[in-house]
VODREN-118480 format. One record per residue (C-alpha): x, y, z. Coordinates in steps of 0.25 Angstrom, whole numbers, padded with zeros to 4 digits, always signed. Layout:
% residues N
XYZ...
***
This chain:
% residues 375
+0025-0124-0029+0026-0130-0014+0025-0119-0003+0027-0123+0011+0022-0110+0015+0008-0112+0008+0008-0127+0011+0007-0123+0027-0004-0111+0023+0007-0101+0028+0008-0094+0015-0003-0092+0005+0002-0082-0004+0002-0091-0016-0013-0093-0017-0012-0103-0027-0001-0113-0025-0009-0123-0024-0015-0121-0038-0006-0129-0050+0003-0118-0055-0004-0120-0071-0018-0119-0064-0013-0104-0057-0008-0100-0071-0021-0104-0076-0029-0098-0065-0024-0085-0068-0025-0084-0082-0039-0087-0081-0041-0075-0072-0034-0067-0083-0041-0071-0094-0057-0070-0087-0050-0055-0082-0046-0052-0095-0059-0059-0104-0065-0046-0106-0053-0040-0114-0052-0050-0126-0039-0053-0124-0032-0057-0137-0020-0066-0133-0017-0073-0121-0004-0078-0118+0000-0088-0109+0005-0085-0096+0018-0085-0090+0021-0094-0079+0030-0092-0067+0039-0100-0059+0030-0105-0047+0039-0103-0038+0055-0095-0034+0047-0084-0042+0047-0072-0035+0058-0062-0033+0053-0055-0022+0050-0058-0007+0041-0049+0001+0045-0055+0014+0039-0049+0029+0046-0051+0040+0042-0057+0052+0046-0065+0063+0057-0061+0072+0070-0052+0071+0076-0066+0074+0070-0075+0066+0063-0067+0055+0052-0072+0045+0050-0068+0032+0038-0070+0024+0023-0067+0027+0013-0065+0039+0001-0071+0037-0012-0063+0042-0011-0068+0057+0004-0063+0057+0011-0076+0055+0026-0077+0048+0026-0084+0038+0039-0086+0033+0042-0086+0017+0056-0089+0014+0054-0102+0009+0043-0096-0001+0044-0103-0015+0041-0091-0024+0054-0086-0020+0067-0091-0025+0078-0099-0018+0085-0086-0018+0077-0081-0009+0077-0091+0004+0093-0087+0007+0090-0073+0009+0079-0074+0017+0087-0083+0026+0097-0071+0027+0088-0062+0028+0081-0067+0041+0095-0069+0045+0095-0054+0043+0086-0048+0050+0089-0055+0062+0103-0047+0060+0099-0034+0058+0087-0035+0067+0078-0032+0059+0064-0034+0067+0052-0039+0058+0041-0033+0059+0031-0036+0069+0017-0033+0061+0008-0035+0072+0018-0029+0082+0023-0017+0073+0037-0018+0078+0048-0023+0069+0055-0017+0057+0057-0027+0046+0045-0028+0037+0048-0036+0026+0059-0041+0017+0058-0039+0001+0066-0047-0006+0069-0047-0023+0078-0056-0032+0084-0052-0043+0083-0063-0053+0095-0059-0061+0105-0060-0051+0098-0066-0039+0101-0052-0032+0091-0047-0020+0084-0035-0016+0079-0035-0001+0072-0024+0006+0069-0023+0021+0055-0018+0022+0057-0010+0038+0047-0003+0046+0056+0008+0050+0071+0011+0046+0073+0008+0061+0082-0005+0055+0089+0002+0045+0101+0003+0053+0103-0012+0056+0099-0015+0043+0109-0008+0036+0119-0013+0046+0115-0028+0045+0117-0028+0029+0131-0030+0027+0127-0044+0032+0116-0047+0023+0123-0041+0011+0135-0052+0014+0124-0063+0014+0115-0060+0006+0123-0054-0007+0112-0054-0016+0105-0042-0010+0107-0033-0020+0098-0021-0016+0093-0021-0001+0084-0009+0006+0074-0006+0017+0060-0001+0014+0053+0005+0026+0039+0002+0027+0034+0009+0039+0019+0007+0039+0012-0006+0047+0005-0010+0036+0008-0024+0027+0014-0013+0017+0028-0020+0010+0036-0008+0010+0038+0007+0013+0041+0019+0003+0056+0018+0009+0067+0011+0005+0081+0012+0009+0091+0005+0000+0103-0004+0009+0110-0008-0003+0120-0002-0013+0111-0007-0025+0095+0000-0026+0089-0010-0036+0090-0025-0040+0092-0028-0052+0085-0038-0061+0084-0043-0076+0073-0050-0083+0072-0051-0099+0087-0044-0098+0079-0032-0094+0086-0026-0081+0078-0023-0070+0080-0016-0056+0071-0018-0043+0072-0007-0032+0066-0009-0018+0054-0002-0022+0050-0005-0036+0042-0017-0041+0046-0027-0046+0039-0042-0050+0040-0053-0042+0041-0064-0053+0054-0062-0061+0052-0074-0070+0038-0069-0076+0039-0054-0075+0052-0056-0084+0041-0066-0095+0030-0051-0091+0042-0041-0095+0046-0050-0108+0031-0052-0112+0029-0037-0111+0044-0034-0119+0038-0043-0129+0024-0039-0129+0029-0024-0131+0039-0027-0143+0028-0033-0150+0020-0021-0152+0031-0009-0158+0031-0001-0146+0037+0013-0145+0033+0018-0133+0029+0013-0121+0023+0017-0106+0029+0006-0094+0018+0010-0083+0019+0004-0069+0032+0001-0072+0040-0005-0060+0054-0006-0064+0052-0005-0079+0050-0021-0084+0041-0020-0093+0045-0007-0099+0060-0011-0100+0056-0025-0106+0047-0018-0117+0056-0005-0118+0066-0005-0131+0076+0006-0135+0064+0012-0145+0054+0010-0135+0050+0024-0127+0046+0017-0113+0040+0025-0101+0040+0018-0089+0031+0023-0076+0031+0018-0063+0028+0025-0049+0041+0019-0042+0053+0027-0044+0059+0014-0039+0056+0006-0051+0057+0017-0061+0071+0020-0058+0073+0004-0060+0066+0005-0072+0076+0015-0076+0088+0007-0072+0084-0002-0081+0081+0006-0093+0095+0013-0092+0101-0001-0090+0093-0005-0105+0098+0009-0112+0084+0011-0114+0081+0025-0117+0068+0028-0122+0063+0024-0106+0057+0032-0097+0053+0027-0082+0048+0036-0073+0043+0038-0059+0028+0038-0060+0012+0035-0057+0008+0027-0070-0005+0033-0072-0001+0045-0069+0009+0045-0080+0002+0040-0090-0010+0048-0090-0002+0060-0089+0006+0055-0102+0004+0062-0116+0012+0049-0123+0005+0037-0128+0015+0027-0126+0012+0014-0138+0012+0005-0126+0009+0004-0112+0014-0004-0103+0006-0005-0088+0010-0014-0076+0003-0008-0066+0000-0014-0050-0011-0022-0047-0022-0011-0047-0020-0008-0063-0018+0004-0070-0032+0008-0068-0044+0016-0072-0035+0029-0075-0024+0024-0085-0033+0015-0090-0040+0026-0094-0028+0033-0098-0022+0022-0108-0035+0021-0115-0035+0036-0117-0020+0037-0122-0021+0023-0129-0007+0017-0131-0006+0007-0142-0005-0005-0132-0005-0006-0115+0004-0017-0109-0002-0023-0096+0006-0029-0085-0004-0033-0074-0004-0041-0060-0017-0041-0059-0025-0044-0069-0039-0037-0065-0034-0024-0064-0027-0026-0078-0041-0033-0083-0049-0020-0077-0037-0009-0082-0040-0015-0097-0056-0016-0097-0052+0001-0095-0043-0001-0107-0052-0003-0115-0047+0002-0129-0038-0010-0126-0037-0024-0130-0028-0034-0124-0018-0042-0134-0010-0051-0125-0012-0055-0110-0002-0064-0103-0002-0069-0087+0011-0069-0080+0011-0078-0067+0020-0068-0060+0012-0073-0048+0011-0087-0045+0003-0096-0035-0005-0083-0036-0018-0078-0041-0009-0066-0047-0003-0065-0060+0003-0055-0069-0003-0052-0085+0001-0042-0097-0008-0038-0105-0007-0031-0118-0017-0020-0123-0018-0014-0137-0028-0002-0138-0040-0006-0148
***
């Protein structure tokens, strides 16, 4: 993949584009496999590749520059703009809404944000594509809801334009720290979610709720998992660290009972949007701290399923999951030391299968899952 951006040094986020795309895949699942030597794992499969570029679904763009003649992209450490819109790992979708957008801002006035200063409004711009109707969510990340006024008052305008906004808000993100957004959000849009399908599984993104960034290999993660699951005559199941439900809607069936946890009440209610929209009725999502939940739960589920943030699900459910022993614990990771640490804990546990998912490329990062069968 050519980057213009990386070529001048202006842009180094993708540490490793200059390394042959097969070597990076090979890179990585060397990592893995010396993380994971101590565990004896008993079948590796190969790894699933990813486009190397127009992959990504979601731009995390700061503004910068003026009300005029905005910039959106990144400052590097010295403060300097650097403008993105040209970036390849986004699709061409993407470059006529940007150019709207800038157009926009100017319209509605929307000052960017001055770090050094601390003046300005407009923070960032977050952008998400739908990939099954090529449908948009934007939110306006705002210092203060100072703006909120002209905003709403410019939007008619950028509605007509740009038609395939399907759900526009503003988050308000007070604090003058690199934070990506504040704990409001003000909806500008008749619609609250954007909706999305992958395996034929509907799927529905609010402004707050996670979602990955990599629609081609998250849908081969979710089917990997369905098809993992099947395999094993599961009848009750544990989704924790849910998000909006992917993996726990792709492995649910109508016999299965699924509980699905996840700390946003953003993505659960997604979550549930989707299991009404499936007619599946053995499925509970709820609002809640994963380990809290768990280690406060009678049940013994056959499986459990964990996808939990960089950090692992830690010393305390690790301990839990080996005290209440479910047959079989499904492991969805983006970062692979945690997961290696998490299972050395597990240790009544042997892992079956492990399969790298290059949900990042150009970087070191990558996604794995991971099944475990209690010994």
């Amino acid at each position: 993949m050519h980057c213009a951006r990386y070529s001048t040094g202006a842009c180094r986020s993708c540490q490793w584009l200059e390394k042959a795309y097969p070597q990076q895949l090979s890179d990585k699942q060397q990592h893995l496999e010396n993380l994971l030597q101590p565990h004896a794992v008993q079948r590796w499969l190969p790894v699933q590749v990813s486009m190397q570029s127009a992959f990504r679904n979601k731009a995390k763009m700061v503004v910068s520059g003026s009300v005029e003649r905005p910039l959106l992209g990144m400052l590097q450490r010295d403060g300097t703009a650097v403008d993105l819109c040209d970036c390849p790992l986004y699709p061409a979708s993407f470059a006529p809404v940007f150019a709207v957008l800038k157009t926009f801002i100017a319209r509605a006035g929307l000052t960017p944000y001055h770090v050094a200063r601390r003046r300005g409004e407009l923070k960032y711009l977050l952008l998400t594509e739908s990939t099954q109707h090529g449908t948009f969510m934007l939110r306006f990340v705002l210092r203060s809801e100072t703006k909120l006024t002209q905003l709403r008052a410019a939007l008619p305008w950028l509605q007509q334009r740009l038609p395939q906004l399907e759900v526009i808000s503003a988050n308000i993100q007070p604090v003058h720290q690199a934070i990506m957004e504040g704990k409001t959000e003000i909806i500008l849009s008749d619609a609250t979610a954007l909706a999305e399908r992958l395996n034929q599984v509907p799927l529905y993104i609010r402004p707050q709720s996670f979602f990955q960034t990599n629609p081609q290999v998250a849908a081969a993660l979710y089917a990997t998992a369905r098809d993992w699951v099947a395999e094993l005559n599961i009848r009750s199941m544990w989704d924790l660290f849910c998000g909006v439900g992917g993996f726990g809607l792709h492995c649910a069936s109508p016999e299965m009972r699924l509980t699905g946890i996840e700390i946003s009440a953003e993505a659960i209610a997604c979550a549930r949007r989707s299991a009404d929209q499936l007619g599946l009725t053995q499925v509970a999502f709820q609002a809640l701290d994963s380990t809290q939940f768990a280690t406060g739960n009678a049940e013994i589920p056959d499986l459990v399923l964990v996808n939990p943030p960089r950090r692992g699900i830690g010393s305390e459910l690790c301990a839990y999951l080996s005290h209440m022993a479910p047959d079989y614990i499904l492991y969805s990771s983006c970062n692979a030391e945690s997961m290696a640490k998490d299972m050395t804990e597990l240790a009544n546990y042997r892992a079956l299968r492990v399969q790298l998912f290059d949900m990042f490329p150009h970087t070191a990062h990558y996604e794995v899952l991971t099944l475990l069968k209690r010994a």
